[in-house]
C-alpha positions in Angstrom: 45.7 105.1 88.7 42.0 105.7 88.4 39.0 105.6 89.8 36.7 102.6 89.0 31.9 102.6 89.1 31.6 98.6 90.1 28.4 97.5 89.9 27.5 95.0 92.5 24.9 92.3 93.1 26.3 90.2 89.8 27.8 86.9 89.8 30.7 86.3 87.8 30.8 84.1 84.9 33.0 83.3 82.3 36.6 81.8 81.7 40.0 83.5 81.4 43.6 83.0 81.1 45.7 83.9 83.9 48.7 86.8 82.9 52.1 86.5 83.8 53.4 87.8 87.3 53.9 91.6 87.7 56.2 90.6 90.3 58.2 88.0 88.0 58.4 90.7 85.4 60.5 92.7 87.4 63.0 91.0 88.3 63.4 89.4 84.7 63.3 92.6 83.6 66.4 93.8 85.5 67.9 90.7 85.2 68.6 91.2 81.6 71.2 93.3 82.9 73.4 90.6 83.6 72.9 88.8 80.5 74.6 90.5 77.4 72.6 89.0 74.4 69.1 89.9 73.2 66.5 88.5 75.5 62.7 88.4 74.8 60.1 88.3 77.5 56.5 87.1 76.1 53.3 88.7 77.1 54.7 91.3 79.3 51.6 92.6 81.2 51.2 97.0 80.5 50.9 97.7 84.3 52.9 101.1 85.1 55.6 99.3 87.0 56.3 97.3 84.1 56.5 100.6 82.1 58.7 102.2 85.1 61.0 99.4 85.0 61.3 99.6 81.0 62.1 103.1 81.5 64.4 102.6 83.9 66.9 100.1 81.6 66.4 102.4 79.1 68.2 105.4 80.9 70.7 102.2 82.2 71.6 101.8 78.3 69.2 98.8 77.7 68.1 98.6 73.9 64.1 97.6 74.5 62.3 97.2 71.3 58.0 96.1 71.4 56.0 93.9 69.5 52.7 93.9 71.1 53.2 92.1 74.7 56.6 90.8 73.4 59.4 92.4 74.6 62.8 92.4 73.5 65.7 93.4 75.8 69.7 94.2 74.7 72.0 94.6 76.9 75.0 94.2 75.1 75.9 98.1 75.3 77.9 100.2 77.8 75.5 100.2 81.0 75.6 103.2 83.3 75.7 101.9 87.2 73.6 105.2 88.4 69.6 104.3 89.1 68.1 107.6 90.2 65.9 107.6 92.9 62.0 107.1 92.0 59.2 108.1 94.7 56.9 105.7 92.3 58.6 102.6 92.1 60.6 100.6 94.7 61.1 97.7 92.4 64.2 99.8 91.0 65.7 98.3 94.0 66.0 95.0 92.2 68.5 96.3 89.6 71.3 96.7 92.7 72.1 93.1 92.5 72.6 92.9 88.6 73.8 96.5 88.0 76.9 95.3 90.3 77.4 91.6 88.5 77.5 93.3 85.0 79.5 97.2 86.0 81.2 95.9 89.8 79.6 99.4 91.0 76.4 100.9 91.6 74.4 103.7 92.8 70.9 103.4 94.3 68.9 106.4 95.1 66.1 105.7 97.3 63.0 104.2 95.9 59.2 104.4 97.1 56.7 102.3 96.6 52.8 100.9 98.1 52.5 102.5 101.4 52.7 99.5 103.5 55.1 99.8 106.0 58.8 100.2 106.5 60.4 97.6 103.9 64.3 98.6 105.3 66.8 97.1 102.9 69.1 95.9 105.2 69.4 92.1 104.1 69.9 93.3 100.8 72.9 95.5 102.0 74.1 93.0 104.4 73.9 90.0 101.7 76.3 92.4 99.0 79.4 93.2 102.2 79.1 89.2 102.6 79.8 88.6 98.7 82.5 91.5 98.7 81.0 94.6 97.9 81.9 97.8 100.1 78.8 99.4 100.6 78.5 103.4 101.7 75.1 104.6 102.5 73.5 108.5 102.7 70.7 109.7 103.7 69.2 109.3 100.2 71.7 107.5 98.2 73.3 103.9 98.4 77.0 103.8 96.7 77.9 100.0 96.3 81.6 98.9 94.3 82.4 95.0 94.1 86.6 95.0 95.6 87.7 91.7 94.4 85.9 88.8 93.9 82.7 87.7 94.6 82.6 84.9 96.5 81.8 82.7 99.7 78.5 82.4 101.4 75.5 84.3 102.9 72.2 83.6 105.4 69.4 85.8 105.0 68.2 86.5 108.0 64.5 86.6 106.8 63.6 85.2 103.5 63.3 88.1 101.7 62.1 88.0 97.9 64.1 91.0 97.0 67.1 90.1 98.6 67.1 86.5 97.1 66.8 88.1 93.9 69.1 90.6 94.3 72.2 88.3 95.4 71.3 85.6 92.8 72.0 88.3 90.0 75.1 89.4 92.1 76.4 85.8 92.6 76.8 85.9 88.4 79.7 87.7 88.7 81.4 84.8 90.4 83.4 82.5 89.2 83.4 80.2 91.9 80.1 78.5 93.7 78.4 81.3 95.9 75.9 79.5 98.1 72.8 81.4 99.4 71.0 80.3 102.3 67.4 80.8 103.6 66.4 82.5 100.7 62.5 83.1 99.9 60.8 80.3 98.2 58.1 82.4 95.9 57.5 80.9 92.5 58.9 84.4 91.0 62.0 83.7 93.0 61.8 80.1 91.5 60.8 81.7 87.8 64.6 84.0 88.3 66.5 81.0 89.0 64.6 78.8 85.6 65.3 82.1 83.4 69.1 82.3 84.4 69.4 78.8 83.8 68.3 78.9 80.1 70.9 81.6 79.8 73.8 79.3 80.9 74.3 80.2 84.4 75.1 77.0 86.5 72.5 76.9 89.7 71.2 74.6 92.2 68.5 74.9 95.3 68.0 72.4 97.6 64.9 74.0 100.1 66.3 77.2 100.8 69.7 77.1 99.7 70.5 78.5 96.1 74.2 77.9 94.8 75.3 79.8 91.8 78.2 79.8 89.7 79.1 81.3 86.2 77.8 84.1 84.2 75.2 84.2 81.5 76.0 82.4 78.2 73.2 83.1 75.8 70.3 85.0 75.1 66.6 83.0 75.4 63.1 83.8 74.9 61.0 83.6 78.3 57.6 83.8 79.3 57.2 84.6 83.1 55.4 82.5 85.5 51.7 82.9 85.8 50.3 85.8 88.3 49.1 83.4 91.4 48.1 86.8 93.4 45.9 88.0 90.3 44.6 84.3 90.2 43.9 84.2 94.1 42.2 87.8 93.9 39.8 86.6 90.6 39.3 83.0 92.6 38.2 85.3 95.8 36.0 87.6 93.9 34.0 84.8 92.6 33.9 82.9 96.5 32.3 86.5 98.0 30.1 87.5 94.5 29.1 84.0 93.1 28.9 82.6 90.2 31.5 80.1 88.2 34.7 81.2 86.2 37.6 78.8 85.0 40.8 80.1 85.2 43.7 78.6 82.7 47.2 78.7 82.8 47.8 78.3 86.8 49.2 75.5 88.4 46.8 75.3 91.6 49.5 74.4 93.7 50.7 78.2 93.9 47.5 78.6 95.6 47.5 75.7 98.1 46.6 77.8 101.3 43.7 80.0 99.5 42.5 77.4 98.3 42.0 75.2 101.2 40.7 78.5 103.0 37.7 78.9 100.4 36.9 75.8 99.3 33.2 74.7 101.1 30.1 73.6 100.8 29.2 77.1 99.5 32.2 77.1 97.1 33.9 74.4 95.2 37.2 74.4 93.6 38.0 72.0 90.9 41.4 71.9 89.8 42.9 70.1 86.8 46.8 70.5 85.8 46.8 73.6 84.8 43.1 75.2 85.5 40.9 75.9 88.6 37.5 76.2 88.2 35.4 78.3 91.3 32.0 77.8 91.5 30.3 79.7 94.4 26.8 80.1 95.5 25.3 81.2 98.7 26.6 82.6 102.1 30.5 82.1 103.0 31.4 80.5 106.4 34.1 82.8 107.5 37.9 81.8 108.2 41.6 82.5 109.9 44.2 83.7 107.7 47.8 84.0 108.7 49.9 85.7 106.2 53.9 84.0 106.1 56.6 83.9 103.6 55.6 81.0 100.4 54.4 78.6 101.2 53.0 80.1 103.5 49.3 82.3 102.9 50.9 85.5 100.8 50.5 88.9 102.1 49.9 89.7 98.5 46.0 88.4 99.1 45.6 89.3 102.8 43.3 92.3 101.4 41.4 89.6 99.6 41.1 87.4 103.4 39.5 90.8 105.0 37.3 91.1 102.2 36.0 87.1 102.2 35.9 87.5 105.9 33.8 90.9 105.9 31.1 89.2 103.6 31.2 85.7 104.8 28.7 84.5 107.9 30.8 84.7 111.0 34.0 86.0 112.5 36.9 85.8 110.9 41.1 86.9 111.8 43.2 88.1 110.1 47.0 88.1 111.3 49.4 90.1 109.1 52.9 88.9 109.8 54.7 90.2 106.8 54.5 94.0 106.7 53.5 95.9 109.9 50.7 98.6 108.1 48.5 96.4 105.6 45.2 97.1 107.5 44.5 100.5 105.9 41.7 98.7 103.5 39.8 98.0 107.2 38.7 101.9 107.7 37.6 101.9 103.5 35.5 98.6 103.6 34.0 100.3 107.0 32.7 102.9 104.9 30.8 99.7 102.9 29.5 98.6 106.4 31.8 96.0 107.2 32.9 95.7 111.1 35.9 95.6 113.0 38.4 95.5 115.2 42.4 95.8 114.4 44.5 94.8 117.6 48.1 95.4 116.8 48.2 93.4 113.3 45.3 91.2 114.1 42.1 92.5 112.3 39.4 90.5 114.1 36.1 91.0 111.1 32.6 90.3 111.7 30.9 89.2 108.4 27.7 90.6 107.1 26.2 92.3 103.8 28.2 95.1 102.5 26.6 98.5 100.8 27.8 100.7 98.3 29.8 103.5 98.8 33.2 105.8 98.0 36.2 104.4 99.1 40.1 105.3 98.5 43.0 102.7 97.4 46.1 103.2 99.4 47.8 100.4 97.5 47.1 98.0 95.0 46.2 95.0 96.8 43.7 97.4 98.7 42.6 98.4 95.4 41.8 95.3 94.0 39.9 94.0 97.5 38.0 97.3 97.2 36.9 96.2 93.6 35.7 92.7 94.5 34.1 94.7 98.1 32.4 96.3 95.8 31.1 93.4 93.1 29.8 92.0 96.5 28.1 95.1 97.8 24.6 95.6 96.6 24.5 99.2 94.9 27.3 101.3 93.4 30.6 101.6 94.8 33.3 103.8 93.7 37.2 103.0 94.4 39.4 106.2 93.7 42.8 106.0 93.3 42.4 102.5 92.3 45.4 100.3 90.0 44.2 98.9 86.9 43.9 95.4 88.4 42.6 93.1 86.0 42.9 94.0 82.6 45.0 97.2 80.9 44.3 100.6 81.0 43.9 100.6 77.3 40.4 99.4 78.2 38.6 101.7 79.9 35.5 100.3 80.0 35.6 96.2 80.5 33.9 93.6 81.7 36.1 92.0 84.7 38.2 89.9 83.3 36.1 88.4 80.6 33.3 87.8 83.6 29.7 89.0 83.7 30.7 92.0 86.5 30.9 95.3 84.4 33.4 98.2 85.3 34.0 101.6 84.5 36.9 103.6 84.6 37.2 107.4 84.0 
């Protein structure tokens, strides 16, 4: 974390290649647990859950050797089950699933995370007593042991990302078809099931049922799926700042709902096969956003919906139906002069011109709508506590993402 001068009143120009997905990076990550052969994940962003996770496997017994932004991962030692418990990282969480494919036990201590709201892991547990696994939990510990053979057939009750993930990697173990239905539809769910494929496991989806069968069978090198949240959050900076940026290496269809949303007579989208071009000029008629589960509007950019509704000309809603305490960017931007009104998880926002001023992240997607707030504020506005959101923090001073908005970090 840091704390981030951004300099508003300057439209964005430029063009920039869109990273791979923090949140496909994880679970690759830990799913290299279930595959024992060397695996190599290509341009591997430096965000500090990346680094957490890395650490993580390494206390596991994961051999991880670095080449720049390649990273390769073996496996192919003795693992140890035990993940200790982490205040700074819930993504540990996803090593449950493949920690019990490759040991048949595991123990979970309990993970933090983004202050967002309760994210209870009871699918995840519920999914792994289906499969076969007796599960014990403590107050602050989660002791899971596979007693037979995995097998048979699960329906998540809610299409939970890290539950799909976690009972895909579990379902490796078995050596007949395990069939997972209503699981979550997110391209990094999608970019888990392509990545155990190449490694030989046997898997079909049709809609929201997954059906798995047979372990790993090879190593691979894999380069995870473009970040659609860090594209939606650079296309949404340029729609409430201005200007014109192409972004390359995104398939626009991960951003069919944001896209619709912004796209108007003040801003035009242009999208090729695997570029979007934003070009953005003059006041923003505002919207309604409903966040849902892909394909519906992620959650992941509802920051970035309060923020284009907070600039734009009109009054916009936001409905968060995804986490129940995501509005805590509302009472920061309020400090910038946007207005109001939060009825249970309905943030009703008057748009208008924002000012300068200094603002707290509470989490990263907060963070990074602060930052773009901020690029449309005229004056100075400092974000404390803010992520490192478009670039790595081996760059402390940068220009946003190869655009003409200048940041500094201390």
């Amino acid at each position: 974390m840091s704390s981030f001068l951004v300099r508003g009143g300057r439209p964005l120009w430029g063009e920039v290649t869109v990273p791979p997905a923090k949140n496909a990076v994880l679970p690759l990550l830990a799913a290299c647990l279930v595959v024992p052969y060397p695996v190599t994940l290509l341009d591997v962003p430096r965000l500090s859950d990346v680094e957490g996770m890395k650490d993580l496997l390494r206390s596991l017994g994961v051999s991880i050797t670095e080449r720049g932004r390649e990273v390769t991962l073996d496996a192919s030692g003795e693992i140890n089950p035990e993940v200790p418990p982490t205040d700074r990282m819930r993504s540990s969480l996803f090593a449950l699933g493949p920690l019990l494919a490759r040991c048949g036990r595991a123990t979970l201590g309990r993970s933090g995370g983004c202050v967002i709201g309760r994210r209870p892991i009871d699918i995840h547990l519920a999914g792994l007593r289906a499969l076969g696994v007796d599960v014990v939990e403590e107050a602050d510990l989660v002791e899971c042991q596979v007693k037979g053979e995995i097998k048979g057939e699960y329906r998540l009750p809610y299409p939970s990302v890290g539950a799909t993930v976690n009972l895909v990697c579990l379902a490796t173990r078995a050596t007949r078809p395990v069939t997972l239905c209503g699981v979550a539809l997110e391209p990094e769910v999608t970019d888990l099931l392509d990545f155990l494929r190449q490694a030989g496991v046997e898997i079909e989806r049709f809609g929201r049922t997954i059906t798995v069968c047979g372990r790993p069978k090879r190593g691979l090198r894999y380069r995870p799926v473009p970040d659609r949240i860090w594209a939606g959050t650079l296309m949404g900076a340029v729609a409430v700042a201005g200007g014109e940026v192409t972004l390359q290496g995104v398939d626009h269809r991960l951003l069919d709902e944001w896209v619709r949303k912004i796209d108007n007579n003040c801003c035009q989208i242009v999208c090729g096969c695997d570029t979007i071009r934003v070009s953005a000029w003059g006041p923003h008629p505002a919207r309604h956003f409903v966040t849902a589960p892909y394909p519906g509007f992620a959650t992941d950019l509802q920051a970035m919906a309060v923020v284009y509704d907070a600039t734009s000309q009109g009054t916009g809603l936001v409905k968060e139906t995804v986490f129940e305490d995501r509005f805590r960017l509302l009472a920061e931007l309020g400090k910038m002069g946007a207005r109001y009104q939060l009825v249970g998880r309905t943030a009703v926002v008057k748009g208008g011109r924002l000012h300068g001023a200094q603002v707290v992240s509470c989490d990263l997607r907060a963070g990074a709508g602060l930052v773009v707030a901020g690029l449309a504020a005229s004056g100075e506005t400092v974000v404390s506590d803010a992520p490192y959101v478009f670039v790595p923090p081996e760059e402390p001073n940068f220009r946003l993402a190869a655009t003409n908005a200048l940041l500094f970090a201390d």
